[in-house]
N, C-alpha and C positions, 0 to 999 in steps of 0.2 A: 575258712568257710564261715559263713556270718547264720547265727542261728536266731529266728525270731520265736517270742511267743505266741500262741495264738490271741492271747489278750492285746500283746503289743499292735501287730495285726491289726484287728478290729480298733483301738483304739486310732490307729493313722487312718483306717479305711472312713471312720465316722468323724475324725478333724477332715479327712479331706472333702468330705459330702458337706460337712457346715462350710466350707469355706464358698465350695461350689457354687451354693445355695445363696451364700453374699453377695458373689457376684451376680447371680442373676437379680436378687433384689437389688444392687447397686447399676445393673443394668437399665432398672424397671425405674430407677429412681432418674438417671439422666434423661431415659425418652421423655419420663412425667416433666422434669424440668425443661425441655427443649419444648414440650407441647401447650406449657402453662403460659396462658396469654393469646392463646391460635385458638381459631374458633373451632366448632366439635368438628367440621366437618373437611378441616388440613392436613392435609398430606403427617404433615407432625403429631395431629390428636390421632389420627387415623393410625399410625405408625405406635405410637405409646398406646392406646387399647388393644391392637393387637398382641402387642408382644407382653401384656400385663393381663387380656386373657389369658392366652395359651399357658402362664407359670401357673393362674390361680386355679384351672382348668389341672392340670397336672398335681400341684398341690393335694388340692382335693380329692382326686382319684389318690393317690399314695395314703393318704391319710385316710380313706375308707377300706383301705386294703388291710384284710386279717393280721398280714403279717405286719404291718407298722406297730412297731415297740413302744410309742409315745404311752403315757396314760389317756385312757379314754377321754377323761374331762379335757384335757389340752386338746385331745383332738378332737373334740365336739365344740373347744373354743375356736378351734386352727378355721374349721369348718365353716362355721358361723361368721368369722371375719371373710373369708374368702366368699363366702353367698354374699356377702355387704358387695365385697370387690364389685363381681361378676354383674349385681345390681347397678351401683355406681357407675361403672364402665359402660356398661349398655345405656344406660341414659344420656349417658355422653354418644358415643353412637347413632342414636334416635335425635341428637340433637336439642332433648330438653336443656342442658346444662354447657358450659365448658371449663366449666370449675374443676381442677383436678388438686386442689389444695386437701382434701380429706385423703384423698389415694396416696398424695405425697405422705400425709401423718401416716396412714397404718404402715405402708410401705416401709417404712424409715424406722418406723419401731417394732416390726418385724425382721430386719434386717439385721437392726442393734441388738436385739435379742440373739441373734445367734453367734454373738461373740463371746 
């Protein structure tokens, strides 16, 4: 019979959450890529803001939750990039922009970061 620690535990349960977490940034990273060059209002932009809402939208909720372990300052930084997102997104949306080359930089080193 195989005995774990409770640390050991925790330690897979929190690799496997970072890992998770990659992929949806590496998710968020190919729609941005298939959207880059389509204007705001294609099927492809329309597709990559959605699905780069809904993470930064989740994000943010998690990260104002009591129980999120992060230190405050990180999470009032995590916070503040993700209000950038949510802004930047919506203007693509609205149609001012179809530039998604900043969403690729945080994205990308958001993502790097959790390796």
């Amino acid at each position: 019979m195989y005995r774990f620690s409770y640390a050991e535990v925790l330690d897979d349960s929190a690799t496997e959450g970072r890992r998770r977490e990659q992929d949806l940034f590496s998710k968020v990273l190919d729609l941005l890529k298939k959207a880059d060059g389509h204007p705001s209002d294609s099927r492809e932009m329309m597709e990559a803001m959605y699905f780069v809402q809904r993470l930064w939208v989740a994000l943010i909720k998690d990260l104002g939750h009591p129980d999120n372990g992060l230190p405050d300052m990180l999470k009032g930084q995590l916070i503040s990039i993700g209000l950038w997102v949510m802004r930047e997104s919506d203007r693509i949306v609205r149609g001012e922009t179809s530039d998604v080359t900043g969403l690729i930089d945080i994205n990308t080193i958001i993502r790097d970061g959790l390796k």
